[in-house]
PQR file of N, CA, C, O and H, with PARSE charges and radii, in Angstrom:
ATOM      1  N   UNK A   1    -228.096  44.027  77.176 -0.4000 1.5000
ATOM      2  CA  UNK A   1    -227.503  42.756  76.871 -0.0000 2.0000
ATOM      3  C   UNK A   1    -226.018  42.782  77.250  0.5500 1.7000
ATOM      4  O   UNK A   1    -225.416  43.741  76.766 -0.5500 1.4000
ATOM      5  N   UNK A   2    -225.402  42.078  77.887 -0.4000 1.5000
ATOM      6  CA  UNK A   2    -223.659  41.720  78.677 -0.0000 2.0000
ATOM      7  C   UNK A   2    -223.216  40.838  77.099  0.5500 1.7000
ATOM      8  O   UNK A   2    -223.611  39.970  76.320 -0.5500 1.4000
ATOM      9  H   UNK A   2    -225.890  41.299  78.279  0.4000 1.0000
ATOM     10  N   UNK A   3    -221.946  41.957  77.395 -0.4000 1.5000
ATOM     11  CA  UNK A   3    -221.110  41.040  76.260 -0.0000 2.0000
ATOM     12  C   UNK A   3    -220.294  39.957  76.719  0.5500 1.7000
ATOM     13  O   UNK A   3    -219.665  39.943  77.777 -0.5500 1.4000
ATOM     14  H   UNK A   3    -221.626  42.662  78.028  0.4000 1.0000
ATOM     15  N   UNK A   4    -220.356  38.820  75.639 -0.4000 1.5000
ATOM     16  CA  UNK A   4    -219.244  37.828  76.249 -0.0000 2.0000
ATOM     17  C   UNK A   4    -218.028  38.332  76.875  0.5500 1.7000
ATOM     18  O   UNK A   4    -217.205  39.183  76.540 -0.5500 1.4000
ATOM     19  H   UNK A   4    -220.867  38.831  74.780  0.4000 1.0000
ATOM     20  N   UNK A   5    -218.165  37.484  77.978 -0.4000 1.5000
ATOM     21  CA  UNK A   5    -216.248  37.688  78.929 -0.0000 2.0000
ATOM     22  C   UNK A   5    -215.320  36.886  78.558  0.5500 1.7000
ATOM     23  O   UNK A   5    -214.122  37.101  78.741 -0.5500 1.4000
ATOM     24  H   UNK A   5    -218.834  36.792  78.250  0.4000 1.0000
ATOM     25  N   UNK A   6    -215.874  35.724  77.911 -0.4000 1.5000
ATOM     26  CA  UNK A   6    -214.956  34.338  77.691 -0.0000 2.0000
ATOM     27  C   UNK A   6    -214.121  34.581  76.236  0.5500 1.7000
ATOM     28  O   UNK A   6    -214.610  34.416  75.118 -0.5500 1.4000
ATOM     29  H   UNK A   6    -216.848  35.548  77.762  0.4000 1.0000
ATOM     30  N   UNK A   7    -212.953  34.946  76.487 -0.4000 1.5000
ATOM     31  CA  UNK A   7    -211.839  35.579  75.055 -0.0000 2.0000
ATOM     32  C   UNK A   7    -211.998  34.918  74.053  0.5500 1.7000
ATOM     33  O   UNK A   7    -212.083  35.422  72.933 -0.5500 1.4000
ATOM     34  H   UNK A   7    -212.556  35.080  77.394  0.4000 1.0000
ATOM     35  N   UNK A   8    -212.069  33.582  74.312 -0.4000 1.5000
ATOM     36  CA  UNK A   8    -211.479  32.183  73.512 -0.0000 2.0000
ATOM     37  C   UNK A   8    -213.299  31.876  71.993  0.5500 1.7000
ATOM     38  O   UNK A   8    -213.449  31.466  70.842 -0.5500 1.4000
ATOM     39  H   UNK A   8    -212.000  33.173  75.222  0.4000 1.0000
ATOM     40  N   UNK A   9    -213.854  32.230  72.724 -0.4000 1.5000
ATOM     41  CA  UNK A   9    -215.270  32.458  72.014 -0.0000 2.0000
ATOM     42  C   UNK A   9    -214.897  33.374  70.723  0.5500 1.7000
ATOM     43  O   UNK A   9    -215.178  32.858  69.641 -0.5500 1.4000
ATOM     44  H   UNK A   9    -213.732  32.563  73.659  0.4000 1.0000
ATOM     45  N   UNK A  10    -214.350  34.562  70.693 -0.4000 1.5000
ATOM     46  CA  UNK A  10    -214.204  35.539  70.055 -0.0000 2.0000
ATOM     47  C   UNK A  10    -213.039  34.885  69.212  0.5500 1.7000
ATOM     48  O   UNK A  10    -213.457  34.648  68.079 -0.5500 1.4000
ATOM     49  H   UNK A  10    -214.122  34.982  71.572  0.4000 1.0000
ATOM     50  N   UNK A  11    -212.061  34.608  69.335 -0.4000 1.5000
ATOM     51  CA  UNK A  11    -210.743  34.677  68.756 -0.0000 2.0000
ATOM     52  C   UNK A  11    -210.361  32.813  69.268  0.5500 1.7000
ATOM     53  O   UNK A  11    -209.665  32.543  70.246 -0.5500 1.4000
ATOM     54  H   UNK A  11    -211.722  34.801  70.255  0.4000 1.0000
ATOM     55  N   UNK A  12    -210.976  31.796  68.389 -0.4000 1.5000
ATOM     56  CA  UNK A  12    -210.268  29.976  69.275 -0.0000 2.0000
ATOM     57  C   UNK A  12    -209.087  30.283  68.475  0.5500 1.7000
ATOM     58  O   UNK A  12    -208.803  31.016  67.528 -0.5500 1.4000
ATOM     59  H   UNK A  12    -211.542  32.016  67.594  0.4000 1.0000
ATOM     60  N   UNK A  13    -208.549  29.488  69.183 -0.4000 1.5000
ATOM     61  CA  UNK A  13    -207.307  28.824  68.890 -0.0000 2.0000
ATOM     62  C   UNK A  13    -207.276  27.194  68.404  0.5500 1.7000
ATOM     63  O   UNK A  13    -207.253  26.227  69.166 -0.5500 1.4000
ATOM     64  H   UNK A  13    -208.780  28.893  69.953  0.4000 1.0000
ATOM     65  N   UNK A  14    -207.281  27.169  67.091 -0.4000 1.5000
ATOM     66  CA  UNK A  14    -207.689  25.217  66.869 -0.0000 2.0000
ATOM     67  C   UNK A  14    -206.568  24.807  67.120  0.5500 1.7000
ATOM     68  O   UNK A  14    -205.515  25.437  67.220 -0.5500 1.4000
ATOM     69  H   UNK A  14    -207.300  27.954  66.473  0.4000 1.0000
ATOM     70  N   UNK A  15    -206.888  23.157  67.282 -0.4000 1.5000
ATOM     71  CA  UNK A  15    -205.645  22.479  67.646 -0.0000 2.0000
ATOM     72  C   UNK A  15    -205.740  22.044  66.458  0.5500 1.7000
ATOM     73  O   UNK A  15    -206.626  22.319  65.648 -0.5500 1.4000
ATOM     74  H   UNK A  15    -207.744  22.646  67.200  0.4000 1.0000
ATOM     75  N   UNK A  16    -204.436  21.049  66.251 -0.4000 1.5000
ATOM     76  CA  UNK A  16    -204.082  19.975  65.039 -0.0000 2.0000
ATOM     77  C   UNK A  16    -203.839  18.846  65.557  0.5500 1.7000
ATOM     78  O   UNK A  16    -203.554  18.640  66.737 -0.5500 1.4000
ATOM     79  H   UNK A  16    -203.717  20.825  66.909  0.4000 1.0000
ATOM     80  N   UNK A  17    -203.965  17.864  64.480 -0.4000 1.5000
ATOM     81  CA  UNK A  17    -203.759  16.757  64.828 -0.0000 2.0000
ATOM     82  C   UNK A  17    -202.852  16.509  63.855  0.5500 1.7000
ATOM     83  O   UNK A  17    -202.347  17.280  63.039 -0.5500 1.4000
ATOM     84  H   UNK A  17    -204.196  18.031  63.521  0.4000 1.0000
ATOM     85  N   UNK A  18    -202.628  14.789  64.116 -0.4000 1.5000
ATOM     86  CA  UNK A  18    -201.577  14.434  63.301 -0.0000 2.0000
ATOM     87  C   UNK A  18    -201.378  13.231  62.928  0.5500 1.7000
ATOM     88  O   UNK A  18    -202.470  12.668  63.014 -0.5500 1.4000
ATOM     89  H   UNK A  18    -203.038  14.163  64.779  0.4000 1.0000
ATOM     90  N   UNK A  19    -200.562  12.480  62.542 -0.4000 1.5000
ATOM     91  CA  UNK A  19    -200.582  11.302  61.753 -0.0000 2.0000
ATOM     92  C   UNK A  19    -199.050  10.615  61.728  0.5500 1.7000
ATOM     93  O   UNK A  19    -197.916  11.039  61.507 -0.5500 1.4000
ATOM     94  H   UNK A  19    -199.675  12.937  62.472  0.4000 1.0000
ATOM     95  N   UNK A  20    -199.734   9.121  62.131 -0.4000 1.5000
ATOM     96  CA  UNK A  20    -197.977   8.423  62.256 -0.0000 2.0000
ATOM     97  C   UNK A  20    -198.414   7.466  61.880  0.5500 1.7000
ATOM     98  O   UNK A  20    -199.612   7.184  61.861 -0.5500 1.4000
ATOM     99  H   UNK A  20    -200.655   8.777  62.311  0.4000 1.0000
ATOM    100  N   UNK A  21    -197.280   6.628  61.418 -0.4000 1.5000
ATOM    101  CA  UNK A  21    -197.201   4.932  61.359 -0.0000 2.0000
ATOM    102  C   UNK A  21    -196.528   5.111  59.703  0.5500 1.7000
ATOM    103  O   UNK A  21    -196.642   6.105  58.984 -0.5500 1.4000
ATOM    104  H   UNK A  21    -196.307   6.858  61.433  0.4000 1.0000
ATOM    105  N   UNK A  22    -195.839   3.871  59.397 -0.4000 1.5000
ATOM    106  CA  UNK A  22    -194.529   3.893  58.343 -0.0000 2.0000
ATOM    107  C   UNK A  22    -195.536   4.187  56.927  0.5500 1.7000
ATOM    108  O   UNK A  22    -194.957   4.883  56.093 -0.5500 1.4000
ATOM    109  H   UNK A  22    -195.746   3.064  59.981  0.4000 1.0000
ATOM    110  N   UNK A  23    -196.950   3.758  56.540 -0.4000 1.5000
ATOM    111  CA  UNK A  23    -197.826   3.852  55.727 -0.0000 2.0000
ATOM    112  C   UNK A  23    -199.275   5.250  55.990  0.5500 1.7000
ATOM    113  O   UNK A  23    -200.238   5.488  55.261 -0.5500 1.4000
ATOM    114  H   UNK A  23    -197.421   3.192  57.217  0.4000 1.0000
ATOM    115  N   UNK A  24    -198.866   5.895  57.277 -0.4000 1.5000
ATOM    116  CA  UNK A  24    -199.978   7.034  57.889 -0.0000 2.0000
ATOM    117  C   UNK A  24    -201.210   6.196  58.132  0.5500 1.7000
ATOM    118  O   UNK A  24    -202.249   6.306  57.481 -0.5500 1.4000
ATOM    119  H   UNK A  24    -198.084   5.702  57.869  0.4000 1.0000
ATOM    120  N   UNK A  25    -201.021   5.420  59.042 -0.4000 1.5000
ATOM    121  CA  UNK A  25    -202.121   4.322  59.176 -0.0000 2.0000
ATOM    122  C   UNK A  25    -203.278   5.104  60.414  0.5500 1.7000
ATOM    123  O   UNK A  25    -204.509   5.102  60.438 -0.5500 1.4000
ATOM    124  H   UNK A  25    -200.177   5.332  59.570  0.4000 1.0000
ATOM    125  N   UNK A  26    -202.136   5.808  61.479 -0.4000 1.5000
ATOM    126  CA  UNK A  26    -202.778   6.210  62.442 -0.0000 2.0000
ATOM    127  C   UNK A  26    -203.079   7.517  63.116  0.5500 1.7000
ATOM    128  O   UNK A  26    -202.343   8.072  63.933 -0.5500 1.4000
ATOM    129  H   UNK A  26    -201.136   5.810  61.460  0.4000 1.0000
ATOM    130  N   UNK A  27    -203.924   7.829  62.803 -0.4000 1.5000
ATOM    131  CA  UNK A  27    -203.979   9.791  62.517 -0.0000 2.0000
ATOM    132  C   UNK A  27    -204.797  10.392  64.112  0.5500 1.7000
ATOM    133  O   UNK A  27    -205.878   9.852  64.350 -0.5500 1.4000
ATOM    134  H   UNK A  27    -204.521   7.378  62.140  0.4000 1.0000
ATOM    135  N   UNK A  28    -204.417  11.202  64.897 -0.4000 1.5000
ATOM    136  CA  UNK A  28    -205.209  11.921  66.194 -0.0000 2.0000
ATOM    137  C   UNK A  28    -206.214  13.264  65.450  0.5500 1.7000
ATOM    138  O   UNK A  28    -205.638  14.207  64.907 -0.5500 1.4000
ATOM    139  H   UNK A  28    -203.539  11.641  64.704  0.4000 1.0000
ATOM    140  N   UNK A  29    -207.537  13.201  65.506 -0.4000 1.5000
ATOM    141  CA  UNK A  29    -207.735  14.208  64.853 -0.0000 2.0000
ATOM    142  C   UNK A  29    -208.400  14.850  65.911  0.5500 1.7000
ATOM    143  O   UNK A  29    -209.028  14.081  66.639 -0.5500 1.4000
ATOM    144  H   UNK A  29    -208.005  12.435  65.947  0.4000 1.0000
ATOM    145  N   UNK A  30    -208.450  16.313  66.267 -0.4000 1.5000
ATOM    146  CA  UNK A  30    -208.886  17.206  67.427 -0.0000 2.0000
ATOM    147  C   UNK A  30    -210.527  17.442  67.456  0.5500 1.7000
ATOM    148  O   UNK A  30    -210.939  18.189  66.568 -0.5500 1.4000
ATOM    149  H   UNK A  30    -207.940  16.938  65.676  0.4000 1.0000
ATOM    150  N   UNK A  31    -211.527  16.890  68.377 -0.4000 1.5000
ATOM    151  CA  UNK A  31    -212.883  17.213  68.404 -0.0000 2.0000
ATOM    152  C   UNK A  31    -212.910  19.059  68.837  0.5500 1.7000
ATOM    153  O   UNK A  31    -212.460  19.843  69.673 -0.5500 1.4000
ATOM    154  H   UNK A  31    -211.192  16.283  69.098  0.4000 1.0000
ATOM    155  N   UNK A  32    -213.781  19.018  67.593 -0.4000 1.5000
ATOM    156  CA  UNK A  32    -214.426  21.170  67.487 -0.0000 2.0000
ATOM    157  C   UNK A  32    -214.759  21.417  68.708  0.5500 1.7000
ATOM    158  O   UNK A  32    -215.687  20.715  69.109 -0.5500 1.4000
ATOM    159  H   UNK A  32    -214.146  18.381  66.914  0.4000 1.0000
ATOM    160  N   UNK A  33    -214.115  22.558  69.837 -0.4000 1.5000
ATOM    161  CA  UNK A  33    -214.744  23.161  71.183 -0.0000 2.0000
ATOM    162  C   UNK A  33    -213.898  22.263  71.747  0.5500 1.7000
ATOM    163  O   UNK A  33    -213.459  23.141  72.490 -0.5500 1.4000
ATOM    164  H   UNK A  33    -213.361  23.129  69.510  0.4000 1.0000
ATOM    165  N   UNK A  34    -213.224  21.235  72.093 -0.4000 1.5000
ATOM    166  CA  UNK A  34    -213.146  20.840  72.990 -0.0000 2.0000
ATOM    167  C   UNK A  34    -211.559  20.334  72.973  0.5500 1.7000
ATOM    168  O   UNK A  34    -210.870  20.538  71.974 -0.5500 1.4000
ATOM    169  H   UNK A  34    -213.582  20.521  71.490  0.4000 1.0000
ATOM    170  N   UNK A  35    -210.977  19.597  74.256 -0.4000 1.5000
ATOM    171  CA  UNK A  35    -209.268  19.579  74.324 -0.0000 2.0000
ATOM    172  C   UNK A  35    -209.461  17.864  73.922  0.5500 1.7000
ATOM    173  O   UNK A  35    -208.707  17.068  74.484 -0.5500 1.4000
ATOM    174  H   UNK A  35    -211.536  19.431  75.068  0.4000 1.0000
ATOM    175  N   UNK A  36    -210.365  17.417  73.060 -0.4000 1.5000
ATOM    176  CA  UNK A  36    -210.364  15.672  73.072 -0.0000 2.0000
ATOM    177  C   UNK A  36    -209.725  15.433  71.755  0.5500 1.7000
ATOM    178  O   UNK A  36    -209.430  16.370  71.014 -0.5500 1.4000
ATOM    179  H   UNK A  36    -210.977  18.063  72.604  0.4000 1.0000
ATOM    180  N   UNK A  37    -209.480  14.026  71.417 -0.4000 1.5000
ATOM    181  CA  UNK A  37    -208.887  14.077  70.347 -0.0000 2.0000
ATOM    182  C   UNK A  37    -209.112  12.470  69.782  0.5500 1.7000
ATOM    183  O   UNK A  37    -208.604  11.575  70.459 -0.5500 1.4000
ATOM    184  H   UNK A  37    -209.720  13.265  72.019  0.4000 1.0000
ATOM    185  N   UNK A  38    -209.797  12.141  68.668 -0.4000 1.5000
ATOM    186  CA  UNK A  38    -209.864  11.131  68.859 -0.0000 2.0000
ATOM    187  C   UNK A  38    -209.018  10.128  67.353  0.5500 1.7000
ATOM    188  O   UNK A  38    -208.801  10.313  66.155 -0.5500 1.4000
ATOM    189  H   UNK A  38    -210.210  12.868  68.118  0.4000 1.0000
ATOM    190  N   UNK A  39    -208.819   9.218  68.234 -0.4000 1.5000
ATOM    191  CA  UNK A  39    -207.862   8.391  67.075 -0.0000 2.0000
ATOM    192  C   UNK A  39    -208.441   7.113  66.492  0.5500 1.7000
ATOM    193  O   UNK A  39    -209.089   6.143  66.886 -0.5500 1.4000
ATOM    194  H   UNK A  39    -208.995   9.068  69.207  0.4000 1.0000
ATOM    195  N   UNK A  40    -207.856   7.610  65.267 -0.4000 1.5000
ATOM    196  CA  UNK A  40    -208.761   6.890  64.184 -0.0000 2.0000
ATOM    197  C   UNK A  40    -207.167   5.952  63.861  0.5500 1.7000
ATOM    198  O   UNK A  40    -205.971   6.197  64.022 -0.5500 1.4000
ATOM    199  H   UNK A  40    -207.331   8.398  64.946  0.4000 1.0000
ATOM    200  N   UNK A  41    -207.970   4.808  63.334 -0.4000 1.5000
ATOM    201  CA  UNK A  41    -206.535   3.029  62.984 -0.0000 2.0000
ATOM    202  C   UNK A  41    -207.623   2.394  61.915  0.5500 1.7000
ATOM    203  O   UNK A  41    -208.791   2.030  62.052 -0.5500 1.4000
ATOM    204  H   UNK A  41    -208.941   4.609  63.203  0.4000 1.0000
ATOM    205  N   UNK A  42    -206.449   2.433  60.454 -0.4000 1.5000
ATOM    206  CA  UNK A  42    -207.568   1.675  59.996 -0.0000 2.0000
ATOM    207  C   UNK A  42    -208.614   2.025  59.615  0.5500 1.7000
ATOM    208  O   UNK A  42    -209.578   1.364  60.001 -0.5500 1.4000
ATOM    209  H   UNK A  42    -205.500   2.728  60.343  0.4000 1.0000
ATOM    210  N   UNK A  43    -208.847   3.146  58.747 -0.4000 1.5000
ATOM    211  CA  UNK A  43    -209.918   3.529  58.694 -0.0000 2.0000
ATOM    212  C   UNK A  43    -211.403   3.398  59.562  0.5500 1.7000
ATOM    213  O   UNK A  43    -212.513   3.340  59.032 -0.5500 1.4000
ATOM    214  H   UNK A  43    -208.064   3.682  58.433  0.4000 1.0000
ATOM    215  N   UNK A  44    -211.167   3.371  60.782 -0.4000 1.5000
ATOM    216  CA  UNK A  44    -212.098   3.191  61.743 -0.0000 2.0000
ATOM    217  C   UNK A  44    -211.895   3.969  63.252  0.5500 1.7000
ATOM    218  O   UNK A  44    -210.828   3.775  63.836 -0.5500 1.4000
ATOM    219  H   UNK A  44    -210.266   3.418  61.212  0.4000 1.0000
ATOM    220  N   UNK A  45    -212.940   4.862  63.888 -0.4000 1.5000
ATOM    221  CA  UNK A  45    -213.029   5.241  64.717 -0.0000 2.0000
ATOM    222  C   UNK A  45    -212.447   3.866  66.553  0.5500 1.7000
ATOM    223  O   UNK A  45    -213.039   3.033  67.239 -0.5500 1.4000
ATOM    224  H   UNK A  45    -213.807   5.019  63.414  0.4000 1.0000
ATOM    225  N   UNK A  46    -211.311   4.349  66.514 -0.4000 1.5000
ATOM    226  CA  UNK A  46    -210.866   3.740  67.783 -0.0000 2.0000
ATOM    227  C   UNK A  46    -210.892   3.711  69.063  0.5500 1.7000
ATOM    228  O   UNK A  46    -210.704   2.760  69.821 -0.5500 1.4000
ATOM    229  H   UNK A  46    -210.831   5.026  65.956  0.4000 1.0000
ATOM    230  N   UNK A  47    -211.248   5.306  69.387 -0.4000 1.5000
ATOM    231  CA  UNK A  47    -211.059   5.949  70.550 -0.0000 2.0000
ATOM    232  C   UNK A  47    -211.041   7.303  70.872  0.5500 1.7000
ATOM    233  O   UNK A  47    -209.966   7.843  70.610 -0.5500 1.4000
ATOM    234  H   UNK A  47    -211.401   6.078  68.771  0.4000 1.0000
ATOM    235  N   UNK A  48    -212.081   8.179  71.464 -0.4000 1.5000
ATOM    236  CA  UNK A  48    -211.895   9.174  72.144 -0.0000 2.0000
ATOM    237  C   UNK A  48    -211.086   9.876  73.294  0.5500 1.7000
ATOM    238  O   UNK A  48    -211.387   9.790  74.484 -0.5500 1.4000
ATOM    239  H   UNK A  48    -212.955   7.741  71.676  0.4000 1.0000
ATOM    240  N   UNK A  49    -210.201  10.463  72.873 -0.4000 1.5000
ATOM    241  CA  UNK A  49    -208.723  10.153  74.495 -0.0000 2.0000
ATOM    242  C   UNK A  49    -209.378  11.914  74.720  0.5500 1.7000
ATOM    243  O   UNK A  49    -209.667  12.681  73.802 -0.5500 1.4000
ATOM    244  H   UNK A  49    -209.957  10.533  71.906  0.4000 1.0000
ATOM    245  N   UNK A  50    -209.464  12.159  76.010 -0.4000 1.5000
ATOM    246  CA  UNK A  50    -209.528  13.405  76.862 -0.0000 2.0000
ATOM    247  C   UNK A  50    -208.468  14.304  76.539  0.5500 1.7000
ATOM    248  O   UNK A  50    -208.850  15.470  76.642 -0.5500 1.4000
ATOM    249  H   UNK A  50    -209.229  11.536  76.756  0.4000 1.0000
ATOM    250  N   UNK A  51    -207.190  14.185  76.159 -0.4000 1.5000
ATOM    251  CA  UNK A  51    -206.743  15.421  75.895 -0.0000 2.0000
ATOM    252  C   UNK A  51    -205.590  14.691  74.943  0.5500 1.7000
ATOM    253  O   UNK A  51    -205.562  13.496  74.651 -0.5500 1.4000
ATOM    254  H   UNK A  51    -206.880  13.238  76.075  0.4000 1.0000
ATOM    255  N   UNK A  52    -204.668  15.695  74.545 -0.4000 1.5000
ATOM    256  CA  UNK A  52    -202.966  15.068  73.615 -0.0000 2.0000
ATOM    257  C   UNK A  52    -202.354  13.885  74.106  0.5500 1.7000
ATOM    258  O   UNK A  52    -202.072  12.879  73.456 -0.5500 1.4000
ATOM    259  H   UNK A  52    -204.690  16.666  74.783  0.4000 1.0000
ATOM    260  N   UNK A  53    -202.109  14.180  75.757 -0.4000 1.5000
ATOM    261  CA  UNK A  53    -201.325  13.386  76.418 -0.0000 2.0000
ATOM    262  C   UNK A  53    -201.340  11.895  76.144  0.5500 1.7000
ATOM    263  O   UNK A  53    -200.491  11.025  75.950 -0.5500 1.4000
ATOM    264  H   UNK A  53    -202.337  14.998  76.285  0.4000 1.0000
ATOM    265  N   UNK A  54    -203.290  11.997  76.243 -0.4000 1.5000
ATOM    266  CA  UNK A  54    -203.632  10.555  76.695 -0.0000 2.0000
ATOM    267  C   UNK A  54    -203.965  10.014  75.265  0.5500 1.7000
ATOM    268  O   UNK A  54    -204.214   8.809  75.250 -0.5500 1.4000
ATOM    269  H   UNK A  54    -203.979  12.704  76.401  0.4000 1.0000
ATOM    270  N   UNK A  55    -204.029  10.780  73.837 -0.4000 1.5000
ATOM    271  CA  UNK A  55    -204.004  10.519  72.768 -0.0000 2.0000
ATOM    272  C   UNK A  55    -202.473   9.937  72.239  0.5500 1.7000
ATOM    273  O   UNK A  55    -202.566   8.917  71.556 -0.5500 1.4000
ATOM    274  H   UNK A  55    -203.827  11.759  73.849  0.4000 1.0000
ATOM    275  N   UNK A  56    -201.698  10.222  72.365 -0.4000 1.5000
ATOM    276  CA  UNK A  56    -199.799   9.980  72.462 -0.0000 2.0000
ATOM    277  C   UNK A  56    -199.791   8.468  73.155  0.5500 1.7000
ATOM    278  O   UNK A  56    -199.226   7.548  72.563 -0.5500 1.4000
ATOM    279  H   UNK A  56    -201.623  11.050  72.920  0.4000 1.0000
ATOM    280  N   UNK A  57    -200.271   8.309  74.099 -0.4000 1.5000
ATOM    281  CA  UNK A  57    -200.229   7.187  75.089 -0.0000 2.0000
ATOM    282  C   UNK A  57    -201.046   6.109  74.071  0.5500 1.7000
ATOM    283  O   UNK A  57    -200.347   5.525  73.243 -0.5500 1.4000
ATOM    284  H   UNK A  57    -200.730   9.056  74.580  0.4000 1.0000
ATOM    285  N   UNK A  58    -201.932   5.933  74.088 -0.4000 1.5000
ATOM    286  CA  UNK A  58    -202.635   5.098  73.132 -0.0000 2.0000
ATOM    287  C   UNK A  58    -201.894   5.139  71.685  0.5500 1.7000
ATOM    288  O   UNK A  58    -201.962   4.207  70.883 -0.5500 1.4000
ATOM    289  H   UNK A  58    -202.500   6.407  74.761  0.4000 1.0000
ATOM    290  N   UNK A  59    -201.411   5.955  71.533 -0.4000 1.5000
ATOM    291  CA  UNK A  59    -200.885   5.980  69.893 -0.0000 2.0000
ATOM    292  C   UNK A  59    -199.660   5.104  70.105  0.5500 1.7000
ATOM    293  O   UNK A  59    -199.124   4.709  69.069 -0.5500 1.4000
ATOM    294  H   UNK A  59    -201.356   6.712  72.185  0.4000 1.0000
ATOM    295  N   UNK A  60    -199.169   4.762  71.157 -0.4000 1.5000
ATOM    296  CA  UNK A  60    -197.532   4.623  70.717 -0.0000 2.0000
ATOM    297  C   UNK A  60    -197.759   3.223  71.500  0.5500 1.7000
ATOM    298  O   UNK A  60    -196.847   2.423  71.291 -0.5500 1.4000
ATOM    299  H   UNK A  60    -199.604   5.083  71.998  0.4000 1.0000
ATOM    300  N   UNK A  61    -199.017   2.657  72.550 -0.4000 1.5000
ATOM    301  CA  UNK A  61    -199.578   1.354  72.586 -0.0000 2.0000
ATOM    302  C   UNK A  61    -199.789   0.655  71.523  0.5500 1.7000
ATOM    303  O   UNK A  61    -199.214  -0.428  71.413 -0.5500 1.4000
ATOM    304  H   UNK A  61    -199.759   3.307  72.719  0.4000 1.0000
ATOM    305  N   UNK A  62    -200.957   1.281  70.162 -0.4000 1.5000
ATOM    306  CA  UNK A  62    -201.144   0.924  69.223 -0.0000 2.0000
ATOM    307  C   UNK A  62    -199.973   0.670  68.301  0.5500 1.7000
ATOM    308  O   UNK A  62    -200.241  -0.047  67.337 -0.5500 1.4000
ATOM    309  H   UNK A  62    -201.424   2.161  70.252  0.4000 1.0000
ATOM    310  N   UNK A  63    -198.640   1.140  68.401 -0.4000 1.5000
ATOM    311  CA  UNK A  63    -197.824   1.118  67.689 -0.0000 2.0000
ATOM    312  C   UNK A  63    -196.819   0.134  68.275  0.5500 1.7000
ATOM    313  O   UNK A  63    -195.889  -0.145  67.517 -0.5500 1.4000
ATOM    314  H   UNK A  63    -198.422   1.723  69.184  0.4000 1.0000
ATOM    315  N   UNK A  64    -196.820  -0.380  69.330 -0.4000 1.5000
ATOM    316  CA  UNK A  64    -196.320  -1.574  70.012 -0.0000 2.0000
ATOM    317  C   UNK A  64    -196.906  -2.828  69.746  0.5500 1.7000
ATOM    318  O   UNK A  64    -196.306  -3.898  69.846 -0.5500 1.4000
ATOM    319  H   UNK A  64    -197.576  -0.154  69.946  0.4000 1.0000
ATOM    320  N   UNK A  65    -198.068  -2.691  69.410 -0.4000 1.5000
ATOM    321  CA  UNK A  65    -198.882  -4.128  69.965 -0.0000 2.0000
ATOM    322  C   UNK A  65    -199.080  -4.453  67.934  0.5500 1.7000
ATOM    323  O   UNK A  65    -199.308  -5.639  67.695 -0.5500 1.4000
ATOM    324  H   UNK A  65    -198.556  -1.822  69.328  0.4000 1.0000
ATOM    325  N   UNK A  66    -199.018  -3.694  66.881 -0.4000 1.5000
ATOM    326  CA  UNK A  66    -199.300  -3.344  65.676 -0.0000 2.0000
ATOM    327  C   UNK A  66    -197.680  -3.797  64.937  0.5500 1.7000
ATOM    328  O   UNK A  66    -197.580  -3.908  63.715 -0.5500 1.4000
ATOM    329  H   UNK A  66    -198.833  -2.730  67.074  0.4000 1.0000
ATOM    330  N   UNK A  67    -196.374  -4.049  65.963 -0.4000 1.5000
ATOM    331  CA  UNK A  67    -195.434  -4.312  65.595 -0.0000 2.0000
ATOM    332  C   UNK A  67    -195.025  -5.382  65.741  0.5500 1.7000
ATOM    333  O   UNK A  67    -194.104  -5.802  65.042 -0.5500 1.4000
ATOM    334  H   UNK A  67    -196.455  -3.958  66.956  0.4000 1.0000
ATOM    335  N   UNK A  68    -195.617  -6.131  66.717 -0.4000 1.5000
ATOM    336  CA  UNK A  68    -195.471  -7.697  66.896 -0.0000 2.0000
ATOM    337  C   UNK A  68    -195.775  -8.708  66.142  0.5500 1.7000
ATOM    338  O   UNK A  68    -195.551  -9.855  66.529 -0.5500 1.4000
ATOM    339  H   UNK A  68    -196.365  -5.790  67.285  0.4000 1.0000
TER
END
């Protein structure tokens, strides 16, 4: 039997997420295994973003359009 080669299997590294808005309205929370992250508004599932970047981007849309 071959032992795993893949490091990250043995030893992950989790990400965090996090939480903004003047009341913590709008929180990124990190999907298990994977670099996605999805943001929750409102007690309701909003959006699955592919990685931080594109989670940040939508967060600070939502926080534009949420200020008007």
């Amino acid at each position: 039997m071959k032992q795993p080669t893949h490091s990250d299997i043995l030893s992950p590294k989790p990400q965090l997420g996090w939480v903004v808005g003047k009341d913590w309205s709008i929180a990124a929370v990190p999907v298990a295994n994977s670099k996605k992250y999805v943001v929750v508004y409102d007690n309701c599932k909003m959006k699955t973003c592919r990685n931080k970047q594109s989670a940040e981007n939508f967060i600070s849309k939502l926080k534009k359009r949420k200020s008007k």
